[in-house]
N, C-alpha and C positions, 0 to 999 in steps of 0.2 A: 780828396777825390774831386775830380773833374768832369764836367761834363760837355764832351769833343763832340766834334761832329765828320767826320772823317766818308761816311758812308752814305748819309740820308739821301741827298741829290742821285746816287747810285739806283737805291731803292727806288725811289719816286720814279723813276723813267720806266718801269715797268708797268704794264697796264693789268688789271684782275678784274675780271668778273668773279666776284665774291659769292654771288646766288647761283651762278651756275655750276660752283665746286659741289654745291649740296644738293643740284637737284638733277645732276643729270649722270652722278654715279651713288654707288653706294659708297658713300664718306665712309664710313667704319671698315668698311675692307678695302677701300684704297690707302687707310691711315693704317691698316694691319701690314699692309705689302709695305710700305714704305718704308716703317719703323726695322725693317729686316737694314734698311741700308745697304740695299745690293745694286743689281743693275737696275732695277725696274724705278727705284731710287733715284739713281744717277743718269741713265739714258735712257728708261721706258717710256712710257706717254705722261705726257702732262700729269693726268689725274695722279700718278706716283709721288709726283717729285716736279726735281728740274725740268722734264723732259728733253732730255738730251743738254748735259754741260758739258760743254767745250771750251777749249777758249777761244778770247776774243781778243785779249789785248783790256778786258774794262776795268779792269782793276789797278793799272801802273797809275794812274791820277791816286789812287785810292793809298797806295805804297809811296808816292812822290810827298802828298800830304803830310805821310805819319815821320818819313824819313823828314821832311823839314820843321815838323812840330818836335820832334825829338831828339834831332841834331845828333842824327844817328853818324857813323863814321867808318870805314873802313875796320874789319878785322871786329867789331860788335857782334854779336849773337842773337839771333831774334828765333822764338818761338812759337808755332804757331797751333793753339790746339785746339784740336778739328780744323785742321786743315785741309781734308776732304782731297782734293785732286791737286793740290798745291799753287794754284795760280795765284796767289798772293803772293806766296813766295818768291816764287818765279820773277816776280815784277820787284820786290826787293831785290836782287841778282840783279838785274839791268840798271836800276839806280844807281846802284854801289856794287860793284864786280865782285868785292872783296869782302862785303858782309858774309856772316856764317850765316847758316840759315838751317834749322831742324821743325818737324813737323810730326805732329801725332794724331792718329784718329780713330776711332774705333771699327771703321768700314773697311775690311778686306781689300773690297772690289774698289773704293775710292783710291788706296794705295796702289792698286796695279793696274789703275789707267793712270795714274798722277802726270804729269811732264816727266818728258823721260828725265830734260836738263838737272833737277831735281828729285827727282827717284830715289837716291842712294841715298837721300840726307830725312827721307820719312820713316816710316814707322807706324803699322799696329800697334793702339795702345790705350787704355784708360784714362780721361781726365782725373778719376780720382784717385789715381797712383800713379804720377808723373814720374817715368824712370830716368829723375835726374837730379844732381846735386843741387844743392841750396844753392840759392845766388849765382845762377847758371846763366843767365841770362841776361843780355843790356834789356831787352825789351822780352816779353812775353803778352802775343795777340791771342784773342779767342771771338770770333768772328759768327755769330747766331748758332750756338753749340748751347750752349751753358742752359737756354729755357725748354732744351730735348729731357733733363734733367729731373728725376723725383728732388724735392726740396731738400731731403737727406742728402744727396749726391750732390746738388747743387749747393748745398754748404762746405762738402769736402774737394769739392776742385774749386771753390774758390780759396779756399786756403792752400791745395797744392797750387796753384799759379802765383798768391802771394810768395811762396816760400821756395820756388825756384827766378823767383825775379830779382833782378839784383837791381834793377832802375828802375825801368818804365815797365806798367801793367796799360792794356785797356780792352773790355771788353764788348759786345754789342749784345744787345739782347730784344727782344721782342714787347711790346710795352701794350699802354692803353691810355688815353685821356678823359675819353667819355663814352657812353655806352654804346654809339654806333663803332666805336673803331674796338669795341672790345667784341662787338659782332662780328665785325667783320674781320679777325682776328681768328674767331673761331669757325667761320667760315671757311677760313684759308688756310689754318693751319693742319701738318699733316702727322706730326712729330714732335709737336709742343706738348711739355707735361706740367711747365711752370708760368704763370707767366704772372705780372705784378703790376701794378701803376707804378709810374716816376718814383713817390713817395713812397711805398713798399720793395723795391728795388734797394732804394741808397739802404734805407732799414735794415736790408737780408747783407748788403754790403760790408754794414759795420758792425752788424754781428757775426757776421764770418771771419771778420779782420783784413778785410781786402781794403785795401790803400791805393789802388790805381784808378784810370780814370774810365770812362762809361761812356757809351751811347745808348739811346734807344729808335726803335723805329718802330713804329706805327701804321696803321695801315687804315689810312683814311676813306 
């Protein structure tokens, strides 16, 4: 296992007021709306979610990275699970024309706004029952999904990811260093049901049998 750094500069460019998530809604029924992963989720107000994901184009740096750390290639297969609206993928496809690209998520509505470009190659579907053959995969991504997870569940997609990956694994997850960024952590979060230090991460890592590599992000 590895530890990549593929996305952090991404995150950081966002700005949060951390105090204002808890003080000027009710946290607990904004983190009830969200958990539904509908629209209110993906396009309602702020306090949901994203409030309103679109794309942008921010992601192909993010895609151009993992394609040249992984010396990915024409006619390869990359999965992406929770891939929500597909813009990762999406930016996979303009790198490499010719990479295959499939996509799983558990959100209805993330599925039918996805890019239309990539529409056909998603799917409705469970991390913890990947519908697909062993070693499916050059690469299989999972992009801040996995800490939405009870620790039960989050032990069985990480072994469905190991066991459809045939190369490369990596996924991002939600972290903590020290106890202002584990506040402000739980300030922010809307969706989270796991979450670990660096050193309790690799832990749940290697007792799952996951063998790919990790990021984390923080929220300073």
């Amino acid at each position: 296992m590895t530890n990549v750094n593929f996305v952090t500069q991404l995150h950081g460019n966002t700005k949060r007021d951390y105090l204002k998530r808890v003080t000027e809604y009710d946290k607990a029924e904004c983190a009830a709306i969200a958990k539904k992963f509908g629209q209110d989720y993906w396009d309602g107000d702020r306090r949901y979610g994203y409030g309103g994901y679109r794309y942008d184009g921010r992601w192909l740096s993010v895609a151009e990275a993992m394609v040249k750390y992984y010396g990915l290639k024409p006619g390869d297969k990359i999965l992406d699970v929770g891939c929500g609206k597909g813009y990762l993928l999406y930016e996979f496809t303009r790198v490499i024309p010719q990479i295959q690209v499939c996509g799983i998520d558990i959100s209805q509505y993330g599925i039918e706004h996805a890019k239309e470009e990539i529409k056909p190659f998603l799917q409705v579907g469970n991390v913890t029952d990947l519908p697909y053959a062993d070693q499916s995969f050059d690469l299989v991504i999972s992009l801040t999904t996995l800490h939405n997870l009870y620790n039960y569940d989050l032990y069985k997609a990480l072994q469905e990811i190991e066991r459809v990956g045939k190369n490369h694994k990596y996924v991002l997850v939600e972290s903590y260093r020290n106890e202002q960024e584990r506040v402000n952590l739980l300030y922010w979060q809307l969706t989270c049901e796991t979450f670990y230090t660096p050193q309790e991460w690799e832990w749940f890592f290697q007792q799952a049998g996951y063998s790919g590599d990790y990021e984390y992000i923080y929220f300073e």
